[in-house]
VMD Tcl script that draws the C-alpha trace (Angstrom):
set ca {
  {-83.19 -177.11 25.85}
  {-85.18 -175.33 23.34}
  {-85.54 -177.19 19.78}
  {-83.93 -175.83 16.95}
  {-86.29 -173.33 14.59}
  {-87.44 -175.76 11.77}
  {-85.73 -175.20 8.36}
  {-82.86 -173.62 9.82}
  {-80.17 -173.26 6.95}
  {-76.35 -174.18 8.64}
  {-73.83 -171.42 8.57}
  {-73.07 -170.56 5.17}
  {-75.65 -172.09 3.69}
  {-77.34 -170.74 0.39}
  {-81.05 -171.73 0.29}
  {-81.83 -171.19 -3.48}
  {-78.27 -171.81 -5.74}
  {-80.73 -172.37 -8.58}
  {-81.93 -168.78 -8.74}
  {-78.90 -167.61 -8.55}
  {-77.19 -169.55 -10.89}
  {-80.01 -168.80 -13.22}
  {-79.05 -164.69 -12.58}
  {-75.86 -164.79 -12.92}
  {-76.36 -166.71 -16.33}
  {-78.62 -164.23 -17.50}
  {-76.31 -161.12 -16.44}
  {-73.48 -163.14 -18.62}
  {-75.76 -163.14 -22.08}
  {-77.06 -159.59 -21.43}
  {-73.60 -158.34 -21.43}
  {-72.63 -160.55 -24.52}
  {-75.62 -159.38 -26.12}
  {-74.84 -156.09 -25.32}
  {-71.11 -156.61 -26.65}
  {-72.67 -157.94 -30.25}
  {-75.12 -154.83 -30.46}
  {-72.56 -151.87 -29.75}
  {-70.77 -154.00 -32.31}
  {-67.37 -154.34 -30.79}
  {-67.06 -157.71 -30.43}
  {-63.26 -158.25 -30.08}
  {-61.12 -156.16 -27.58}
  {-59.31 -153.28 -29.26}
  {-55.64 -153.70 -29.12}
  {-52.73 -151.41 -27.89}
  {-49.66 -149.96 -30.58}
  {-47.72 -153.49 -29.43}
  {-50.16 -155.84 -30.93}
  {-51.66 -153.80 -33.53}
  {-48.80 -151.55 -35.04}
  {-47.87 -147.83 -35.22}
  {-45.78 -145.43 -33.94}
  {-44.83 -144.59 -30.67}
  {-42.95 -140.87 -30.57}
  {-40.75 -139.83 -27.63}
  {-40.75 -135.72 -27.28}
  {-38.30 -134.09 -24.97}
  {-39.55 -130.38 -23.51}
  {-38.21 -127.32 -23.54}
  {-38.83 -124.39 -22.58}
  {-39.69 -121.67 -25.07}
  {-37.43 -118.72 -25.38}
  {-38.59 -115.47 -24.14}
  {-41.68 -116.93 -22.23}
  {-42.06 -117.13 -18.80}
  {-42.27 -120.93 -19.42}
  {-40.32 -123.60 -17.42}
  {-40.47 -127.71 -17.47}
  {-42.86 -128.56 -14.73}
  {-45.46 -131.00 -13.78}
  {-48.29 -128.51 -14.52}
  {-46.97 -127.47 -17.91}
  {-46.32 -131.14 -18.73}
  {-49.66 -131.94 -17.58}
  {-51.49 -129.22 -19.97}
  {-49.05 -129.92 -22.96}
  {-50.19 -133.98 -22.44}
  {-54.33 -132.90 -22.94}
  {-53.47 -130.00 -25.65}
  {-51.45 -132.98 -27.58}
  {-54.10 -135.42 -26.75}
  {-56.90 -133.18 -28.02}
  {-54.80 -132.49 -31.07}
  {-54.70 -136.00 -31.99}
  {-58.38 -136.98 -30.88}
  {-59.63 -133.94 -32.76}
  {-58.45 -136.05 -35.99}
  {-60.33 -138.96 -35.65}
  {-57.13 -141.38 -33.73}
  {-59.19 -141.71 -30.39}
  {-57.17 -144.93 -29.77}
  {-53.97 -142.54 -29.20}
  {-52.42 -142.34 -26.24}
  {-50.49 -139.57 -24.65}
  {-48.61 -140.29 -21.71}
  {-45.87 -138.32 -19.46}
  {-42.84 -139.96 -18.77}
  {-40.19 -138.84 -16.00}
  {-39.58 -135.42 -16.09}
  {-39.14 -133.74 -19.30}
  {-40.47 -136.51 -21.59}
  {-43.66 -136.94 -22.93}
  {-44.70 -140.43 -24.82}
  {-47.19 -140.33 -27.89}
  {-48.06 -144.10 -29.26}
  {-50.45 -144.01 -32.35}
  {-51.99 -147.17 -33.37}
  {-51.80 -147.76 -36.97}
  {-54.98 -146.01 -38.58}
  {-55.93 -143.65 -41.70}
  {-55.25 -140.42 -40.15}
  {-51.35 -141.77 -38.47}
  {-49.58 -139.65 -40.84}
  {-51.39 -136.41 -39.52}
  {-51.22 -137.32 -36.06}
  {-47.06 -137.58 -36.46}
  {-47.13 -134.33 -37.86}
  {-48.85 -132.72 -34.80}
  {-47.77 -134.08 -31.96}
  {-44.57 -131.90 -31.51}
  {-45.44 -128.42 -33.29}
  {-45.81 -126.13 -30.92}
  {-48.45 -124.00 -32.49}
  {-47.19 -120.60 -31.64}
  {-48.74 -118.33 -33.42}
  {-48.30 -114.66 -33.98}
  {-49.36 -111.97 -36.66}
  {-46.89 -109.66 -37.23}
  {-46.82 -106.83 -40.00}
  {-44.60 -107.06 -43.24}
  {-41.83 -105.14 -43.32}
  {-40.03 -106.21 -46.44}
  {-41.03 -109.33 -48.27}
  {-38.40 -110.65 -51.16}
  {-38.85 -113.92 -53.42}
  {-36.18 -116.55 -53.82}
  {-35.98 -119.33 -56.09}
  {-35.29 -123.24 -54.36}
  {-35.56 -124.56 -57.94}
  {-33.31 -123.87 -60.60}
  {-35.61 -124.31 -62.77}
  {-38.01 -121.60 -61.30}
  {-37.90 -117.71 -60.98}
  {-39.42 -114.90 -58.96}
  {-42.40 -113.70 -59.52}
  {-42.50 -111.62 -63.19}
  {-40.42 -113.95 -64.89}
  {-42.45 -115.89 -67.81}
  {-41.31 -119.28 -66.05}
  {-41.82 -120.51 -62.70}
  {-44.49 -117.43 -61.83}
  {-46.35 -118.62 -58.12}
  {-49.86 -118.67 -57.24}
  {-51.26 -115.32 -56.54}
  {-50.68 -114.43 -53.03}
  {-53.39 -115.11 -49.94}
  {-55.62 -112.19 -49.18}
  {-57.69 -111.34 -45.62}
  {-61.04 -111.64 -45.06}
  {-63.44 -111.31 -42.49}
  {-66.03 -108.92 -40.63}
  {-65.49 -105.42 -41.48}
  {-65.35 -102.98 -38.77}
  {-65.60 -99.56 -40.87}
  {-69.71 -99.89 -41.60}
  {-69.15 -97.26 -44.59}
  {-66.93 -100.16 -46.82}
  {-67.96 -102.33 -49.28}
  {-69.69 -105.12 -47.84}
  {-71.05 -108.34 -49.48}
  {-72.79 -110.82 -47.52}
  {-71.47 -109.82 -44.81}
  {-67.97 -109.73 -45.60}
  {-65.07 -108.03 -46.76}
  {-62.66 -109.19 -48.86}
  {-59.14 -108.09 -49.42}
  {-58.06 -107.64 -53.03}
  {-55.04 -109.92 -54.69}
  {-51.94 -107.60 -55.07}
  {-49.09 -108.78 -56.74}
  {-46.01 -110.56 -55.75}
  {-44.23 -108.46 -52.83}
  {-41.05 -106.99 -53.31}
  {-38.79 -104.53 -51.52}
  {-39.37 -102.39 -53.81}
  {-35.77 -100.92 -53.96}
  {-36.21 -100.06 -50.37}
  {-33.60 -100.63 -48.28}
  {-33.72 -102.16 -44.68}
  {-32.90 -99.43 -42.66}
  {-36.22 -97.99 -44.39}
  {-38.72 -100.20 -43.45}
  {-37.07 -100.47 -40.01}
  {-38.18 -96.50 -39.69}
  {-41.44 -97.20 -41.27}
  {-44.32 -96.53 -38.52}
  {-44.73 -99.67 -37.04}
  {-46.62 -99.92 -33.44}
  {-44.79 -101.20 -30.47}
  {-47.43 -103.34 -28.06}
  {-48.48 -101.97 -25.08}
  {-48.01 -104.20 -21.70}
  {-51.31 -105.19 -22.30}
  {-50.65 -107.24 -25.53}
  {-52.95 -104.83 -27.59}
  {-51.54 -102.78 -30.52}
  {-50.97 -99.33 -29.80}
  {-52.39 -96.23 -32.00}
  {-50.51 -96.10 -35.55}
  {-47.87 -92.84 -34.43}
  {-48.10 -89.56 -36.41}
  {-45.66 -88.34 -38.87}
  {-43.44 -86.18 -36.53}
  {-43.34 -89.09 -33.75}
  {-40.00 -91.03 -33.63}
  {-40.88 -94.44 -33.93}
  {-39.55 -96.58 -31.14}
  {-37.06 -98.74 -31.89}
  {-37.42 -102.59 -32.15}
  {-35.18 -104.49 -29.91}
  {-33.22 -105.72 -32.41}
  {-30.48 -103.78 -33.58}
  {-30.60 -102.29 -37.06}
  {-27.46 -103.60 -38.09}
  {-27.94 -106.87 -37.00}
  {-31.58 -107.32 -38.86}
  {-29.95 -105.93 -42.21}
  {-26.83 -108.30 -41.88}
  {-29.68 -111.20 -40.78}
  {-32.06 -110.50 -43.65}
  {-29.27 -109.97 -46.46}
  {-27.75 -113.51 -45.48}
  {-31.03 -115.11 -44.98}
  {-30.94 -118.12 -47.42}
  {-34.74 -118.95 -47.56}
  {-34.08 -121.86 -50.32}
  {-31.89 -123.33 -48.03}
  {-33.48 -125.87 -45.81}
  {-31.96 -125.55 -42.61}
  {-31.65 -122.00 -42.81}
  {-35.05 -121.35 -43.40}
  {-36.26 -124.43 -40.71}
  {-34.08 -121.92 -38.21}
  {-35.28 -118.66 -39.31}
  {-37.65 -117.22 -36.79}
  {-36.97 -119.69 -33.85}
  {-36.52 -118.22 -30.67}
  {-37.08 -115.18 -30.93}
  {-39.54 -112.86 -28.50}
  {-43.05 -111.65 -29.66}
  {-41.85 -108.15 -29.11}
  {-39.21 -108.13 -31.09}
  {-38.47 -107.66 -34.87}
  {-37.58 -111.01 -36.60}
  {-36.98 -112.51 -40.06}
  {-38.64 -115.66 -41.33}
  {-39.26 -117.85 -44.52}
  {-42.68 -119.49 -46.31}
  {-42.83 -122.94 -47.28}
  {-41.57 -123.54 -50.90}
  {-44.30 -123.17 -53.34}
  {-43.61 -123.86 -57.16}
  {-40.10 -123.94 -57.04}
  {-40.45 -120.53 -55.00}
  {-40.34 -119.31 -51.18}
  {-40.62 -115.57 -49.87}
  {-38.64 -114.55 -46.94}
  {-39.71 -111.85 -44.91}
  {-38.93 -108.77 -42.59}
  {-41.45 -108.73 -39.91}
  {-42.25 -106.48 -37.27}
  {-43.00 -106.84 -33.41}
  {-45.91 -109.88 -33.23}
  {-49.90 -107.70 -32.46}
  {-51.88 -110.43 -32.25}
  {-51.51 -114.23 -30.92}
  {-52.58 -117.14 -30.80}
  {-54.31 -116.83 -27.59}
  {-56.53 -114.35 -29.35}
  {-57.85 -117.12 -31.39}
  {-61.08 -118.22 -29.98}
  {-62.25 -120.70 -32.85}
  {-60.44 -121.73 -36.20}
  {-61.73 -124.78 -39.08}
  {-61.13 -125.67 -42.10}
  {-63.34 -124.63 -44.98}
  {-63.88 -124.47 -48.59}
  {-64.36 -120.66 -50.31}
  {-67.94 -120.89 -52.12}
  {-66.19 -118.76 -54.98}
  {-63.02 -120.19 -55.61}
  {-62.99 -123.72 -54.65}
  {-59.98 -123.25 -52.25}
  {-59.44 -124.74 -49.20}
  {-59.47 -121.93 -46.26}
  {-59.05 -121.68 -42.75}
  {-61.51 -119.37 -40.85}
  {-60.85 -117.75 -37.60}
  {-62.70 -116.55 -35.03}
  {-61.10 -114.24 -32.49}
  {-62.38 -113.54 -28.89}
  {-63.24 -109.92 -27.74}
  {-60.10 -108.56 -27.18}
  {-58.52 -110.51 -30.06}
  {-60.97 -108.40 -32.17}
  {-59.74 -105.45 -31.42}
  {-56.35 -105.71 -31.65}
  {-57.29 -107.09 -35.39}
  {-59.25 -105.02 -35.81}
  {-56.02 -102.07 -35.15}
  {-53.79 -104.03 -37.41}
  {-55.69 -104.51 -40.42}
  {-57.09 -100.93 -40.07}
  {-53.25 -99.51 -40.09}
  {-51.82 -101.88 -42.55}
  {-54.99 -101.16 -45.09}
  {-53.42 -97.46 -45.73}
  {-50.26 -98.85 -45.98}
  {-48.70 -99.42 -49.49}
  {-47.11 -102.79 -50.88}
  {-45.79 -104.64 -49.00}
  {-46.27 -103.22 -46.34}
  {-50.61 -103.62 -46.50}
  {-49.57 -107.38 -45.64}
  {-49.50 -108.79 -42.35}
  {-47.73 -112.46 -41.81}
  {-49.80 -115.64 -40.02}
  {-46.08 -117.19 -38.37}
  {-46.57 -120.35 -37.03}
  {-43.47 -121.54 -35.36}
  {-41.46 -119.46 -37.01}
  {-42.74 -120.27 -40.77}
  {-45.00 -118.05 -42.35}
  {-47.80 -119.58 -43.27}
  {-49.51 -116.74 -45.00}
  {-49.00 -113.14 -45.39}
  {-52.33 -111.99 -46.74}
  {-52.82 -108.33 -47.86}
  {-55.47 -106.17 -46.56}
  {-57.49 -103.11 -48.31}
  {-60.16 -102.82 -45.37}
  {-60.27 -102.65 -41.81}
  {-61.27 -106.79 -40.65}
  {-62.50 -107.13 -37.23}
  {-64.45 -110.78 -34.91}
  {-63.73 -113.30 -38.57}
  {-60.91 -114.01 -40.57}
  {-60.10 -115.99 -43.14}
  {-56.15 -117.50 -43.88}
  {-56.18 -118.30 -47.70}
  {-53.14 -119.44 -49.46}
  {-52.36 -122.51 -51.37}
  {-53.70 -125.31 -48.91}
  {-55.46 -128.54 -49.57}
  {-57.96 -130.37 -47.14}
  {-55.43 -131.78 -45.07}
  {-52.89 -128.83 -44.57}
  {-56.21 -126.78 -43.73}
  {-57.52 -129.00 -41.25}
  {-54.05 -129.65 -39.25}
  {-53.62 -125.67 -39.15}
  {-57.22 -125.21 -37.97}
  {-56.59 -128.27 -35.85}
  {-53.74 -126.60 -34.02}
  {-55.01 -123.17 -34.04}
  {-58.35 -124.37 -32.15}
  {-57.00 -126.32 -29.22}
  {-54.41 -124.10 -28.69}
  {-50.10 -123.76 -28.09}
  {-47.99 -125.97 -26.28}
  {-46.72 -123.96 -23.33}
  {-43.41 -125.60 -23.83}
  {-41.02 -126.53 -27.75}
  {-40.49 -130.30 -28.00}
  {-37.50 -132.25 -29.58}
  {-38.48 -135.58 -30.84}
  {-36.05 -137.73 -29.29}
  {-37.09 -141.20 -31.35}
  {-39.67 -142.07 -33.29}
  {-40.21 -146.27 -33.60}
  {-42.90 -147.78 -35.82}
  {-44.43 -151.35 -35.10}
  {-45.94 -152.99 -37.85}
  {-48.39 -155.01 -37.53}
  {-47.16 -158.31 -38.27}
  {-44.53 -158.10 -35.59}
  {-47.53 -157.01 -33.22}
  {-49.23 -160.08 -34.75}
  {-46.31 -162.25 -33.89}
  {-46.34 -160.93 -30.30}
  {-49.60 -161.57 -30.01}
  {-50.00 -164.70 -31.12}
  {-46.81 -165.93 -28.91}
  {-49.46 -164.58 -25.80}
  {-52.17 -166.57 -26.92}
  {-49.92 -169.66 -27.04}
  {-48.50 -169.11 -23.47}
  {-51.66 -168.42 -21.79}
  {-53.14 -171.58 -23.77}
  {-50.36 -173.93 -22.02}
  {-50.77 -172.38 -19.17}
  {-54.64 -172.91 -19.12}
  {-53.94 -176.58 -20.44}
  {-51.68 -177.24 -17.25}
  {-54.14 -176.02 -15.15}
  {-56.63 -177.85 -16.87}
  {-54.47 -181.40 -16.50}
  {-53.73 -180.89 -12.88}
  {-57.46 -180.09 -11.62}
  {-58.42 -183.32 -13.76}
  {-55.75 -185.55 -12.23}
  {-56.00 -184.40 -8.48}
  {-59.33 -183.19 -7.76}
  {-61.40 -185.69 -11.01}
  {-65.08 -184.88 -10.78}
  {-64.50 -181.82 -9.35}
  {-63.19 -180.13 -12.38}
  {-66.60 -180.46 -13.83}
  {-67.05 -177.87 -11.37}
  {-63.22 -175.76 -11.79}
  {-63.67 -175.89 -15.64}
  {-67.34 -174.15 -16.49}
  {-65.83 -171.23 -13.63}
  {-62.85 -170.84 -15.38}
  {-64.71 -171.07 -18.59}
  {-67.51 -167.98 -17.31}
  {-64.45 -166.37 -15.73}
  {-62.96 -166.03 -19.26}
  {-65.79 -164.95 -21.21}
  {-66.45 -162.28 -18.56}
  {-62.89 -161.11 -19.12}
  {-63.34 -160.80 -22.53}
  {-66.58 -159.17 -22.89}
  {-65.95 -156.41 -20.41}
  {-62.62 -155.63 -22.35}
  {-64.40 -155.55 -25.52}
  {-66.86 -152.79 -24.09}
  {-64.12 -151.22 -21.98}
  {-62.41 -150.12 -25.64}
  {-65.03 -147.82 -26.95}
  {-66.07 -146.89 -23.33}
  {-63.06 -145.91 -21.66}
  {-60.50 -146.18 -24.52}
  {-58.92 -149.33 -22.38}
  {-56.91 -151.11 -25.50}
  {-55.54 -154.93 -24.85}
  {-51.28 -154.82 -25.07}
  {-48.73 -157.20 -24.65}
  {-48.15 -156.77 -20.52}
  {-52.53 -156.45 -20.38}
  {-52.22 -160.33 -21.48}
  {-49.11 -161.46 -19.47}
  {-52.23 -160.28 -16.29}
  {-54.98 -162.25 -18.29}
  {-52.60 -165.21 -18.02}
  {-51.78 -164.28 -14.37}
  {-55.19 -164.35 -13.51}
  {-55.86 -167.97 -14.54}
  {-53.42 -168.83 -11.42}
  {-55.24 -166.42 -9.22}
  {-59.17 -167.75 -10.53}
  {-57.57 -171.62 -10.00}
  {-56.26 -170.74 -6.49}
  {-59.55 -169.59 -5.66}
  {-61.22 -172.94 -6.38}
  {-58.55 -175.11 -5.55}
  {-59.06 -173.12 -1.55}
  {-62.46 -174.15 -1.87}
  {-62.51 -177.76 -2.63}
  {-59.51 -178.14 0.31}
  {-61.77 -176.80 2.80}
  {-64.56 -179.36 1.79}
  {-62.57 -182.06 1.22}
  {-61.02 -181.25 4.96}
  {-65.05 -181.26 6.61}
  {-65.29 -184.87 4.58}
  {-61.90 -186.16 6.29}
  {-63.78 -185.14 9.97}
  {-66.66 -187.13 9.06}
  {-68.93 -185.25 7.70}
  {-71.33 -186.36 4.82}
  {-71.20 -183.86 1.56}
  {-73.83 -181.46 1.71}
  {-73.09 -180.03 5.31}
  {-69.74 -180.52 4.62}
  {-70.54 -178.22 1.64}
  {-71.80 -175.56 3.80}
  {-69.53 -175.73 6.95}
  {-66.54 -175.29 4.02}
  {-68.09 -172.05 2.28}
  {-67.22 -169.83 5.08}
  {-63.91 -170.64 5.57}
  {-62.96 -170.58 2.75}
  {-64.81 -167.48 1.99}
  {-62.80 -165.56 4.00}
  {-59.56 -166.94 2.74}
  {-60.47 -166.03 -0.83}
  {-61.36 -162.38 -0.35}
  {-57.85 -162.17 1.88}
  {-56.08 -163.46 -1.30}
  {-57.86 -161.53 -4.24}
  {-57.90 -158.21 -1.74}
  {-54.18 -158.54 -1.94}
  {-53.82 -159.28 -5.28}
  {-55.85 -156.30 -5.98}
  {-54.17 -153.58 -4.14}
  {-50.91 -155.06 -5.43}
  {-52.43 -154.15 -9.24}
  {-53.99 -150.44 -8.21}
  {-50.77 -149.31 -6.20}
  {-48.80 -150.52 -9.88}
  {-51.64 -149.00 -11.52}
  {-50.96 -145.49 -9.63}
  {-47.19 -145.29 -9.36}
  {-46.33 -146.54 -12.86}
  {-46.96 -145.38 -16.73}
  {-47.42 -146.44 -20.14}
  {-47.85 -150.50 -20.84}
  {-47.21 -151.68 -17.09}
  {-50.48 -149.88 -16.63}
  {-52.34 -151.97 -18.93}
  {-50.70 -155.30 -16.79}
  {-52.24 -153.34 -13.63}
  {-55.46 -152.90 -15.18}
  {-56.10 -156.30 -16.47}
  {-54.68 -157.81 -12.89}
  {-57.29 -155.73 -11.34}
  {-60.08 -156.27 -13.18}
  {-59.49 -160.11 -13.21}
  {-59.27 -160.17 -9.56}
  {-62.70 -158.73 -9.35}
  {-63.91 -161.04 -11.42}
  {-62.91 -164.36 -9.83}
  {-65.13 -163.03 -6.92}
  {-67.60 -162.53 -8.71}
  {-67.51 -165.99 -10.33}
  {-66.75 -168.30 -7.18}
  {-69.21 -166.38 -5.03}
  {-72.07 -166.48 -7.86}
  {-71.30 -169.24 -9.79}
  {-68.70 -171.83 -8.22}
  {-70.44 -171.89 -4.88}
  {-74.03 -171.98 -6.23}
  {-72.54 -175.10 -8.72}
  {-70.95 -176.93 -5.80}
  {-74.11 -176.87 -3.39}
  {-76.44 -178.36 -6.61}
  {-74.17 -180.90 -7.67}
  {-73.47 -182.01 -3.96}
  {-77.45 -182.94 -4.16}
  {-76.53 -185.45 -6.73}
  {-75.99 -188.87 -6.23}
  {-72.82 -189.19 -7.84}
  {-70.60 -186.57 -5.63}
  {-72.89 -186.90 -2.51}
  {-72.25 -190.65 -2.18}
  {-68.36 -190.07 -2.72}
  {-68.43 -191.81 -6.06}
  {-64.08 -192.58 -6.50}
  {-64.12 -190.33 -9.13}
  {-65.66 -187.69 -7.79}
  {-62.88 -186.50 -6.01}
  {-64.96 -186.97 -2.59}
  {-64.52 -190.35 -2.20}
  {-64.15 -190.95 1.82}
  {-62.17 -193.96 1.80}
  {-59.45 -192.00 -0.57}
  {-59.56 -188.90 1.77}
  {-59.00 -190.71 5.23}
  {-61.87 -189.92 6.66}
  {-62.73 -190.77 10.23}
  {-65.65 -192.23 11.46}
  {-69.25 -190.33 11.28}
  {-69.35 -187.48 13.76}
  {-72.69 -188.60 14.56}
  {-71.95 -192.07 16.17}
  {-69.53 -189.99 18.22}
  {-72.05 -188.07 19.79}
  {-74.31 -190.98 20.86}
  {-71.94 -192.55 22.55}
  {-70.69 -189.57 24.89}
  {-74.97 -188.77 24.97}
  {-75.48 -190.44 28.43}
  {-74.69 -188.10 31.59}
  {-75.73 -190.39 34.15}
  {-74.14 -192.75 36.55}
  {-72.20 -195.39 34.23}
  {-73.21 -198.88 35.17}
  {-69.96 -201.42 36.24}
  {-71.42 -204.17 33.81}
  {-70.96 -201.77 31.22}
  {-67.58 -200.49 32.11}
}
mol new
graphics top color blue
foreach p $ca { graphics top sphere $p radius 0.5 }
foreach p [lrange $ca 0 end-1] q [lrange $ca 1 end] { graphics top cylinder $p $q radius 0.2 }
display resetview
C-alpha cells in the first residue's frame, strides 16, 4: 500500500489562515479608508428617516394627443420627472412607478425641496401661439390697467435672438425686439382678430406661408361665437378661472388663456392655433441680460424648430400691436408674450419679470422636455425629520437587543467560542456599514426604515452561519476526534450547508427586489447584500480564525470553557485506539479469544 504524499493537507484544510486573515484585514481598512477619503462616512438616509415629502401623482392622458396611460409612457414620464428633479441639485430623489396610473416622487428634505414640489407634476407643454387680442385686468383693487397713474406694470417682455434677415440691425450678434406698450384690443372687436391672417399648420407641424390679402383665411376650429362668448366671460383675476383657462385644449386650435398676476395686474389673451412647440426646443437655461440685470431664459431651437420661428416672428414683425406679439403658454398660462420688430431665427430669449429661481425651473422644464401624460397630485405627505429621527432611533434600539440576545446566547452555549462568533459578527457589521456608506454617492442606495428591519435580519442569518459551523466541529469532537482535524473534517460540511442557506436567503431578497417597489426594495437590497457578506466573512475570516485558535493550547486541549471540552460533549473514545485493535488480519489465537 503506497504511503501517503508527505504534508498532505486533510480535506478542507487551509494551509496558510494567517495570510489570509492578514488580507482580508487589509481589504477591511482599505475600504474604510476609502469611506473617510470620499468623505461620506455615514450612510445617507431615505425620506423615512431623514424627512421630506413624498408626492403621489395620478396620470392622465392629455387631451387632444395621441397619448394613453401605459407602461412605456409611465416609464418615460418616471426619467423626464427624475431628470427634472436631479437637474436641481436633489440627486437623493427618488421617482418610482406605482401600479398602473400612479407615479411616487419622495424628496428628502434639502435646500432646493421647495423647487422640486413645484416640478414634479407640471407637465411642461409648451406652445407659441400668436396674439390675437391681449386685454389687462386688475386682481387688486388697489391696482389699474396699464395708463392709469397707479398700479402701472412692468414694461412688457420683448424677443430676442439670431436674426434671420442679414440686412437688420444687428449688434453682437443679436437682435433685439423693442418694448411696446401695454397691449390692448384696441377697440377691436373679436370677430376681427378672428379674420385677421393668421396661418393654419400644415400636417407637418411647420407654419404655413402668411396668406395674401384676397385669401379667405381658414377658419380655426373653434367656433366664432363660442371664442367671443369665452373671451368676454374670461375672468383672468379670478383664480380658478384663470388656473382653467387654456387646459385641454388642441395645439391646432384657437384658445384663450391668462398670465400670472403681476403688480396687482394679469393680461388675458386671444391666441391663435399653437406654430411652434416644445419639441422644437433643443436647449433652454437660465441667464442674466448683461444690459439690464434681468433674469432671462435663452432658447435654443433645433433645425426645424428654427424655421418655423423663424416664419412666426418674420409674420408677426409686420404685424401691428398686439398683434406683433406671440405668447410662450406653458400649460395653459402664458408665461410671456414678447413682441417682435425683426425676423428671430436658431436663439431666443423669454424675458419678463422672472427672478433666479422662476428662470431656472422654466429653463429646467423646457430642457428635459414634456410629460407625455397631465398628472393630478393625489396626496402630498411631509416627514419631518424628528419623526424620521424617532423611527430611526426605535431601529437602532431593536437591532441592538437583538444583537445583545445573540450576543448572550453564543456566550452561554458555545463560551470560548464566541471569541470567535463575536470579532465575525463585529467585521460583518463594519463591512455592512462601509459599503452602504459608499453605495449612497455611488449608486444613490439611501438607508430607510424596512433597509434596517434587513440589517437586523441579517444578524440571524450571519449567527446561523457560525452557529452551523461550530455544530459540525463540535459533532467530529463527539466521534473522537482531537480539535485540529476535527477542525478540518467540519469545514466542508458545513461549507456546503452555509452556501445552501445564504443562496436561499438571497434569491428570496432579489425575487422581492424584482417584483416589488418603493421601501420594500430597500429591505431586499440590504437582505441581499448582507447575505453576501456573511460569506464573505465565515469563508475569509471565521474559518481562517477557527483553524489558528484550534493551534492554541487553550481550545485544542478542550479547556471547559472553551466550548470543546470532550467530557461535556460525550465524546467517545479516540478513533485511533479503534483502529489498532481491528489492525490484525491474521488467524486470531484461542488464548487470546
Amino acid at each position: 500500500m503506497a504511503a501517503p504524499k508527505k504534508g498532505r493537507r486533510p480535506a478542507g484544510g487551509q494551509g496558510r489562515p494567517g495570510r489570509v486573515l492578514v488580507m482580508f484585514l487589509i481589504a477591511m481598512v482599505a475600504l474604510t479608508g476609502g469611506m473617510f477619503w470620499s468623505g461620506h462616512t455615514t450612510p445617507r438616509l431615505g425620506i423615512d428617516l431623514a424627512g421630506g415629502t413624498t408626492i403621489t401623482l395620478k396620470a392622465q392622458a392629455e387631451p387632444g394627443k395621441e397619448s394613453a396611460v401605459n407602461e412605456t409612457n409611465m416609464n418615460t414620464a418616471v426619467s423626464i420627472i427624475e431628470r427634472r428633479v436631479n437637474g436641481l441639485g436633489v440627486s437623493e430623489a427618488e421617482v418610482q412607478t406605482q401600479g398602473r396610473e400612479n407615479i411616487v416622487v419622495n424628496i428628502p428634505r434639502g435646500t432646493n425641496e421647495e423647487q422640486a414640489r413645484e416640478q414634479v407634476g407640471t407637465t411642461a407643454q409648451l406652445y407659441f401661439r400668436p396674439v390675437l387680442i391681449a386685454q389687462q385686468q386688475a386682481t387688486d383693487p388697489q391696482a389699474t390697467p396699464s395708463g392709469s397713474p397707479s398700479g402701472s406694470p412692468s414694461p412688457k417682455p420683448t424677443a430676442s435672438g439670431a436674426t434671420a434677415d442679414k440686412g437688420k440691425d444687428e449688434k453682437d450678434g443679436k437682435a433685439t425686439a423693442t418694448p411696446t406698450p401695454s397691449a390692448t384690443t384696441q377697440g377691436r372687436p373679436v370677430s376681427e382678430a378672428l379674420k385677421a391672417p393668421s396661418p393654419t399648420p400644415t400636417p407637418s407641424g411647420s407654419a404655413s406661408e402668411k396668406p395674401k390679402a384676397s385669401e379667405t383665411p381658414k377658419a380655426p376650429s373653434n367656433s366664432e361665437a363660442a371664442l367671443q362668448q369665452k373671451f368676454a366671460a374670461l375672468d383672468c383675476s379670478d383664480p380658478k378661472q384663470r388656473a382653467a383657462a387654456g387646459k385641454g385644449v388642441k395645439p391646432t386650435e384657437s384658445t384663450v388663456a391668462c398670465s400670472a398676476p403681476e403688480n396687482g395686474v394679469v393680461e388675458k389673451y386671444l391666441l391663435g392655433p399653437a406654430e411652434v412647440d416644445g419639441k422644437d426646443v433643443k436647449d433652454a437655461g437660465a441667464a442674466i441680460e448683461e444690459r439690464s440685470g434681468q433674469w432671462i431664459v435663452n432658447m435654443t431651437f433645433t433645425d426645424d424648430g428654427a424655421k418655423k420661428f423663424q416664419k412666426i416672428t418674420g409674420r408677426l414683425s409686420q404685424q401691428q400691436d398686439p398683434m406683433n406679439r406671440f405668447a410662450i403658454v406653458l400649460d395653459g398660462e402664458v408665461t410671456s408674450a414678447p413682441s417682435v420688430n425683426q425676423t428671430l431665427s436658431a436663439n431666443a430669449q423669454i424675458s419678463g419679470s422672472f427672478n433666479q429661481q422662476s428662470a431656472q425651473d422654466l429653463g429646467n422644464i423646457l430642457s428635459y422636455g414634456a410629460l407625455p401624460l397631465s398628472f393630478d397630485t393625489q396626496s402630498v405627505d411631509t416627514v419631518t425629520a424628528a419623526l424620521g429621527g424617532e423611527q430611526l432611533q426605535a431601529g437602532l434600539i431593536a437591532g441592538a437587543i437583538g444583537l445583545a440576545l445573540v450576543v448572550l446566547y453564543l456566550v452561554v452555549y458555545y463560551r470560548g467560542l464566541s471569541l470567535i462568533a463575536l470579532p465575525s459578527l463585529l467585521a460583518s457589521a463594519i463591512l455592512t456599514y462601509v459599503i452602504m456608506s459608499l453605495l449612497g454617492p455611488a449608486i444613490g442606495f439611501a438607508l430607510n426604515l424596512p433597509a434596517v428591519c434587513g440589517a437586523i435580519v441579517a444578524i440571524g442569518i450571519t449567527a446561523d452561519s457560525f452557529i452551523v459551523y461550530f455544530e459540525r466541529v463540535r459533532d467530529e469532537v463527539r466521534e473522537g476526534r482531537t480539535l485540529r482535524p476535527a477542525v478540518e473534517r467540519a469545514w466542508p460540511r458545513a461549507r456546503r450547508t452555509i452556501l445552501v442557506s445564504d443562496f436561499v436567503s438571497f434569491l428570496a431578497a432579489a425575487v422581492l427586489f424584482v417584483v416589488t417597489v418603493g421601501k420594500v426594495q430597500g429591505f431586499a437590497f440590504t437582505l441581499g447584500l448582507t447575505t453576501l457578506l456573511d460569506v464573505v466573512v465565515v469563508f475569509f475570516f471565521t474559518k481562517p480564525l477557527m483553524t489558528v485558535l484550534a493551534r492554541t493550547k487553550f481550545y485544542g486541549d478542550g479547556h471547559p470553557w472553551s466550548g470543546l471540552d470532550p467530557k461535556r460533549l460525550g465524546a467517545k473514545p479516540p478513533l485511533r485506539r479503534a483502529r489498532r485493535a481491528a489492525a490484525p488480519a491474521g488467524p486470531v489465537d484461542p488464548k487470546e479469544a
